[in-house]
VOGU-3710 file (C-alpha; in Angstrom, 3 decimals, decimal comma):
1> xxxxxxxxxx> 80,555/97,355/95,033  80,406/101,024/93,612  83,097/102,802/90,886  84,327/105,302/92,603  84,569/109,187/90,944  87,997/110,653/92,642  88,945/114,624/93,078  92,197/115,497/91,890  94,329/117,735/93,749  96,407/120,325/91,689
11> xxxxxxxxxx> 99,241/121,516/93,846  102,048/123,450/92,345  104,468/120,439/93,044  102,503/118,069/90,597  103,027/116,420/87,113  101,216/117,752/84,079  101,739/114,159/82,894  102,021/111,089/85,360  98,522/111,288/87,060  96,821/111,835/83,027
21> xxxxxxxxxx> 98,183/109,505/81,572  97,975/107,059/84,964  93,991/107,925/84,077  94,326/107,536/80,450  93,176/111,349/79,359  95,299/114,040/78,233  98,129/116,333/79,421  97,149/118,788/81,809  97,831/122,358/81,247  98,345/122,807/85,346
31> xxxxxxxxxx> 100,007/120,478/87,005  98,268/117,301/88,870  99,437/116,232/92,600  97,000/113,818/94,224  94,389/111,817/93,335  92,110/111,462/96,477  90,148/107,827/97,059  88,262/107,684/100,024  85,788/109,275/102,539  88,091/112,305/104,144
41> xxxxxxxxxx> 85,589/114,518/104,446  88,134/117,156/102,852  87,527/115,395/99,765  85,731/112,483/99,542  85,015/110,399/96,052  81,794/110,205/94,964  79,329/106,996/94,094  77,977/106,968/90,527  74,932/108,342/91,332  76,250/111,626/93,306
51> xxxxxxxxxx> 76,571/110,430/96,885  79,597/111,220/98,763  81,471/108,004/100,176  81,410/109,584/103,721  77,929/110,183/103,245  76,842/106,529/102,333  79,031/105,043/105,308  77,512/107,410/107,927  74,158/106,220/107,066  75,288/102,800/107,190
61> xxxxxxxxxx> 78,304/102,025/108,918  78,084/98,310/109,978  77,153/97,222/106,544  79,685/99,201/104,657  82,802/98,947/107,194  81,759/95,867/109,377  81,309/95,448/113,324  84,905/95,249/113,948  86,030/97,898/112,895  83,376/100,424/113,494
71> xxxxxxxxxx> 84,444/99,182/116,882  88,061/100,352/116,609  87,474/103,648/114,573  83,890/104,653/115,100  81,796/105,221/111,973  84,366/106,000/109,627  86,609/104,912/106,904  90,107/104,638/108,849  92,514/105,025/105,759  92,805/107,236/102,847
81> xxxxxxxxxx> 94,214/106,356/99,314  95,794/108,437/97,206  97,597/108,411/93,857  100,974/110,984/94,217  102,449/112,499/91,255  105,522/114,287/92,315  107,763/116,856/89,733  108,901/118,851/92,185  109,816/118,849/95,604  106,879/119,032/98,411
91> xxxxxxxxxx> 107,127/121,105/101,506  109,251/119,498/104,413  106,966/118,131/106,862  106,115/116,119/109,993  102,346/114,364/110,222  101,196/114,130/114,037  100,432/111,298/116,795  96,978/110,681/117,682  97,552/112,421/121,021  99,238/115,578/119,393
101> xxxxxxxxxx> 96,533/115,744/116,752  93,760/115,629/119,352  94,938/118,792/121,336  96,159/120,388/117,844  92,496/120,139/116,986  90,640/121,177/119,716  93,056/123,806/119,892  92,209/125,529/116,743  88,875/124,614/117,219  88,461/126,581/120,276
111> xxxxxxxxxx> 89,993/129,506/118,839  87,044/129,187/116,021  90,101/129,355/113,169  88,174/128,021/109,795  88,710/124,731/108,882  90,099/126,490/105,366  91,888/128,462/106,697  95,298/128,554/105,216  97,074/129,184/108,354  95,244/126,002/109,806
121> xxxxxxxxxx> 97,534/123,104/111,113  94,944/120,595/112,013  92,739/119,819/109,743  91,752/116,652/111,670  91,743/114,976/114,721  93,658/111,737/113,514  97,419/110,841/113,335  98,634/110,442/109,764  101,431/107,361/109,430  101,426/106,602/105,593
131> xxxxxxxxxx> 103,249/104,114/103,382  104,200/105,005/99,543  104,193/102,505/97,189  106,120/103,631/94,037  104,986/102,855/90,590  108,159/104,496/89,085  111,349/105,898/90,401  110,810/107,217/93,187  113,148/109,736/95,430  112,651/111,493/98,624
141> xxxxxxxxxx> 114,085/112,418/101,696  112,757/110,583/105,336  114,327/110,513/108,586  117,749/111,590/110,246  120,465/110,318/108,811  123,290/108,946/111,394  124,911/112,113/112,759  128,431/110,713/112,140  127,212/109,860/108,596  125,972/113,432/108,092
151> xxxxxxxxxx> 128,678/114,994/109,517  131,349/113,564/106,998  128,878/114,251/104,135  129,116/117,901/105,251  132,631/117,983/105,550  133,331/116,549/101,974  131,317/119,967/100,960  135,088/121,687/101,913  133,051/125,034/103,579  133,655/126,447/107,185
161> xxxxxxxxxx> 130,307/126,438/107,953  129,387/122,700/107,027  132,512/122,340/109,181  131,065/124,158/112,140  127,880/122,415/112,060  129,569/119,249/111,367  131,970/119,682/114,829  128,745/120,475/116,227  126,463/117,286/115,425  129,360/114,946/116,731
171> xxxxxxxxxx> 129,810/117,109/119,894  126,526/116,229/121,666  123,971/113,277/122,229  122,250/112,574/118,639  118,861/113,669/119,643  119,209/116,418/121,946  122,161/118,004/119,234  119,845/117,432/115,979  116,933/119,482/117,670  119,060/121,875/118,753
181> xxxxxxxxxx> 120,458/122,518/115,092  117,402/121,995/113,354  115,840/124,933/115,479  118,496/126,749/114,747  118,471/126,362/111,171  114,819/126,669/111,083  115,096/129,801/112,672  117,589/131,659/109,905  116,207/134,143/107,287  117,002/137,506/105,502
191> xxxxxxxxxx> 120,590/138,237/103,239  122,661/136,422/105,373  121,032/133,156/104,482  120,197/133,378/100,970  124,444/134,454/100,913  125,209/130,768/103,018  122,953/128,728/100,395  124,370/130,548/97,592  127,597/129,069/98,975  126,643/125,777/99,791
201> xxxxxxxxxx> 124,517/125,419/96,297  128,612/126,292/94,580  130,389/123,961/97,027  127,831/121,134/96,234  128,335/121,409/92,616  132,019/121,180/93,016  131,401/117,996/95,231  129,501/116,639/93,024  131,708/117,129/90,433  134,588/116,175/91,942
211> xxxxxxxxxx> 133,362/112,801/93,012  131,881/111,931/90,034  135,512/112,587/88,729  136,676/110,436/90,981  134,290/107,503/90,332  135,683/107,417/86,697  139,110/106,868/87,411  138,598/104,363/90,372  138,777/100,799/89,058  135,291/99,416/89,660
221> xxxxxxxxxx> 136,945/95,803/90,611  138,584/97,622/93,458  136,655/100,457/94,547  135,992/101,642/97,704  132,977/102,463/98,890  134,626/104,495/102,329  135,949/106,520/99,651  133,670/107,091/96,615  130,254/108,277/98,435  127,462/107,577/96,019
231> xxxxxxxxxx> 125,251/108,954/98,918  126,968/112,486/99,001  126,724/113,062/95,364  123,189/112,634/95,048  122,434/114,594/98,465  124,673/117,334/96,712  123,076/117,360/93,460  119,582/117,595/95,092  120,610/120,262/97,686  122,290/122,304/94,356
241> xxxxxxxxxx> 118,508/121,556/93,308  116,632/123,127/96,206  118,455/125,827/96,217  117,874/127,367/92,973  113,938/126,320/93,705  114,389/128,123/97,529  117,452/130,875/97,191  116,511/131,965/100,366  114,607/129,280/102,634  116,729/127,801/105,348
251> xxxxxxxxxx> 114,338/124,783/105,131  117,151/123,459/102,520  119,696/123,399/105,593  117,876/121,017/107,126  117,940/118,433/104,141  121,601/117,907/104,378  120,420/116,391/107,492  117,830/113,773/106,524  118,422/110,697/104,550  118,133/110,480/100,755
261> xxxxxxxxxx> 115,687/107,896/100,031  115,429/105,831/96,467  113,012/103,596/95,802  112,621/101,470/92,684  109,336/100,585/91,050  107,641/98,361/93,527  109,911/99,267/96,490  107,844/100,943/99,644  108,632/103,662/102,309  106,783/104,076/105,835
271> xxxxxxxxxx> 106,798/107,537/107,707  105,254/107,220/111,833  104,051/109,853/113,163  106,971/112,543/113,823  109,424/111,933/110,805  110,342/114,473/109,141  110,053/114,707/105,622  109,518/115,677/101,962  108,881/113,967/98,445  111,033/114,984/95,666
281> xxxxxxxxxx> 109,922/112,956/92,541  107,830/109,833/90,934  104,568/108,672/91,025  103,369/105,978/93,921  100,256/104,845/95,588  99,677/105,844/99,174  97,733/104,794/101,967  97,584/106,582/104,931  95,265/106,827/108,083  92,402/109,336/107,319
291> xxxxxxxxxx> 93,943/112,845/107,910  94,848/116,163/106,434  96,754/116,825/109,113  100,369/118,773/107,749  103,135/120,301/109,732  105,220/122,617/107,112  109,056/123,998/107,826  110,274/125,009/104,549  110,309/124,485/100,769  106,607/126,024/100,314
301> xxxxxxxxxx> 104,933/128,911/99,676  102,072/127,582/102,355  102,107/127,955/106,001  104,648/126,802/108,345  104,075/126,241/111,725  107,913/125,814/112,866  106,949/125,683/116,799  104,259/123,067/115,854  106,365/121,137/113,943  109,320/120,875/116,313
311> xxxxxxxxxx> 107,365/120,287/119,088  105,739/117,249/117,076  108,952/115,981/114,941  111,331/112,859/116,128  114,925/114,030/116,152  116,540/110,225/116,867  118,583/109,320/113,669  117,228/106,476/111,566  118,166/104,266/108,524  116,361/104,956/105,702
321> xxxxxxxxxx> 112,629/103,965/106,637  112,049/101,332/103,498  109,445/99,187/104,100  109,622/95,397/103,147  106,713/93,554/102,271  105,577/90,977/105,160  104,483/88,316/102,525  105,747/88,319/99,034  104,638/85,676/96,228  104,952/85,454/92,667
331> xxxxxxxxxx> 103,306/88,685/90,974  102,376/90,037/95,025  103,344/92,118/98,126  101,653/92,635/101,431  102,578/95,459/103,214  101,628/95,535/106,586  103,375/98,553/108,861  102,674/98,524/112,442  99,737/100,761/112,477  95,679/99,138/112,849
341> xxxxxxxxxx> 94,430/101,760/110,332  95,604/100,121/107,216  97,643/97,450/104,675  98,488/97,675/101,101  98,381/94,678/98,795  99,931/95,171/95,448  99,940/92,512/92,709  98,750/91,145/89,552  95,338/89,058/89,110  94,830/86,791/90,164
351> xxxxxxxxxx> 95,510/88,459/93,425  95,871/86,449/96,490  92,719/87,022/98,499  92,368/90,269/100,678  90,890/90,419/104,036  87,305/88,784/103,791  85,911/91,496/105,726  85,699/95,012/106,565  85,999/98,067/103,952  88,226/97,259/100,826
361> xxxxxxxxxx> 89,419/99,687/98,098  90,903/98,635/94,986  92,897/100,590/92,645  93,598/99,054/88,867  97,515/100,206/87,984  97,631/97,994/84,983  95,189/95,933/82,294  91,687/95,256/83,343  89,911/92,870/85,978  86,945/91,357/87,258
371> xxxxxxxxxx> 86,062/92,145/90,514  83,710/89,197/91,925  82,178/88,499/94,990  78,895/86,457/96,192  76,576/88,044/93,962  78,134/90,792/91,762  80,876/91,197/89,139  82,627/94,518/88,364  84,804/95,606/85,476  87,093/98,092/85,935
381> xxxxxxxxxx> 90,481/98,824/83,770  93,700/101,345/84,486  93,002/104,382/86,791  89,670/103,204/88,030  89,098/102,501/91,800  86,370/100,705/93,462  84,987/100,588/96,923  84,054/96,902/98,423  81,898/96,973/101,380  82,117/94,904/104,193
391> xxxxxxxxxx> 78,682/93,595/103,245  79,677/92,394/99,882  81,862/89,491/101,446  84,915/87,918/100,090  86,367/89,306/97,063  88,102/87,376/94,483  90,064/89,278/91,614  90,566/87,828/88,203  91,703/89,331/84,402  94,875/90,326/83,382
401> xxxxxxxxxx> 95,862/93,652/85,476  97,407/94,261/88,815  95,598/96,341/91,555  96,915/97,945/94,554  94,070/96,931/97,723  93,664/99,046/100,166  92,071/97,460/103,726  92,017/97,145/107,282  93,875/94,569/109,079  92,565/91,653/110,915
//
């Protein structure tokens, strides 16, 4: 088993607190986005004595990820883990299929664009479905709302032009009518559109204001949910939000679009290939299929490959894409989405036995524990991770903390 030294990613959308004190050190003075655990080769962590994880497995695949699934991936770690610390929004984005990714690749391969580069789309040749796991409070938007839905959100904005676009979402077949609007909202800029969100960042405040107004003098024994939309006010107050962040980027246009996503401490979300998104705050662990592979509209200062992206995105409306544990005991959660790359378990030790084979990684979120197999024991406490191989056998967790595992699944 190896202690595993992680890079930290310091995008301008981080916390200067949540991934320090997650890792027990100070404050930053810049803030901290991701904490990277695995083998990408974009950033892979790093053994105790200096070898990249990517390294190590290449020169020993079988005994580090197992037979089966070298088999099914080839000799490389199929998932990535990362810690997310989110203070501010992240760009609105779509993650490829495997297919798309493949051509996106050898696209920009061909046309010998660096993989650096910042105008690169595809990093990667791999899909990239992930699952977040939130530690705190944690918000986002995920997913087309239900057009009708949308459409009376708009309306209780009380502006001609969420009018108009309201008419228009109702007027049409959902998924032909939402990429037809989204590419037209994508495809706004100058005066004229920093005037419209201007407008729609005053109308939102008023909604917001008004319904909260509203929700004090309903009686609570008797209120109506038809009529008091909980939903509305907080896709108003973080629309109000974007706006002042983005005075001019008709990404925010689109958001009014997509649904508002809460999760609580210990809830989960799950994004496929295709659904358009963005993070807006918390901290969570996610596990994703081993890509760097990012699709950009809006709410960034990075590139945005609009074509790419709505070429690539999934424009049939959707509930809110929580994800419910498939097993869930006292202290634990397995989370299992329908992808072969990778499952989460989250819970406190003693921890109820992860796969007995194949590549496992273990983050500690709370306390300390023992990490034992066959013929080794390993120590670790809050904010360390540590790679199992396949080789090392089954794994049994003891002490007083609770780990998130990382694996593939049988």
């Amino acid at each position: 088993m190896f202690l595993l030294r992680n890079a930290i990613r310091g995008y301008a959308w981080g916390s200067h607190t949540h991934l320090p004190r997650f890792l027990g050190l100070e404050s930053s003075d810049g803030p901290q986005a991701e904490l990277w655990i695995g083998a990408h080769d974009s950033d892979p962590s790093y053994l105790p004595d200096g070898r990249a994880l990517n390294d190590v497995i290449a020169e020993a695949p079988v005994e580090l990820l197992g037979e089966r699934v070298v088999d099914l991936f080839g000799p490389r770690l199929p998932y990535l883990m990362k810690v997310l610390a989110v203070a501010e929004p992240l760009s609105l984005q779509v993650h490829p299929s495997t297919d798309r990714a493949l051509i996106g690749h050898a696209r920009e391969e061909a046309a010998g664009i660096p993989l650096d580069a910042p105008h690169r789309s595809y990093k990667d040749a791999s899909h990239k479905p992930e699952l977040i796991f939130a530690l705190t409070r944690f918000e986002g938007m995920a997913g087309f709302r239900d057009v009708t839905r949308s459409a009376q959100i708009l309306r209780m904005l009380d502006l001609p032009w969420a009018d108009d676009l309201a008419h228009r979402l109702e007027a049409g077949s959902p998924f032909q009518t939402l990429r037809a609007v989204v590419t037209d909202l994508l495809a706004q800029g100058g005066p004229e559109t920093a005037e419209l969100l201007a407008a729609i960042r005053e109308a939102a405040v008023r909604a917001e204001e008004r319904g909260h107004r509203e929700e004090m003098r309903a009686n609570p024994v008797r209120l109506d949910p038809g009529r008091i939309n909980r939903e509305a006010m907080r896709v108003f107050a973080m629309v109000a939000k974007l706006i002042e962040q983005y005075p001019d980027d008709p990404g925010v246009l689109v958001t009014l679009l997509l649904n508002h996503v809460v999760l609580a401490p210990g809830e989960a979300m799950f994004l496929d290939a295709g659904v358009l998104h963005a993070y807006v705050s918390g901290l969570g662990v996610e596990i994703m299929a081993s890509s760097d592979n990012v699709l950009r509209a809006g709410l960034t200062p990075k590139h945005r490959d609009v074509p790419e992206l709505l070429a690539v995105t999934n424009f049939t409306p959707m509930p809110p894409p929580q994800w419910e544990a498939s097993e869930r005991g006292p202290g634990h959660a397995v989370l299992e989405p329908p992808v072969a790359d990778f499952a989460l378990t989250v819970g406190r030790a003693p921890v109820a036995a992860p796969p007995a084979d194949g590549p496992r990684t273990i983050v500690v979120l709370q306390g300390t524990v023992d990490l034992v197999t066959g013929g080794e024991r390993v120590t670790a406490c809050q904010g360390e991770t540590v790679f199992v191989p396949h080789a090392a056998g089954p794994l049994t967790i003891e002490g007083e903390g609770r780990v998130a595992i990382g694996a593939v699944p049988a």
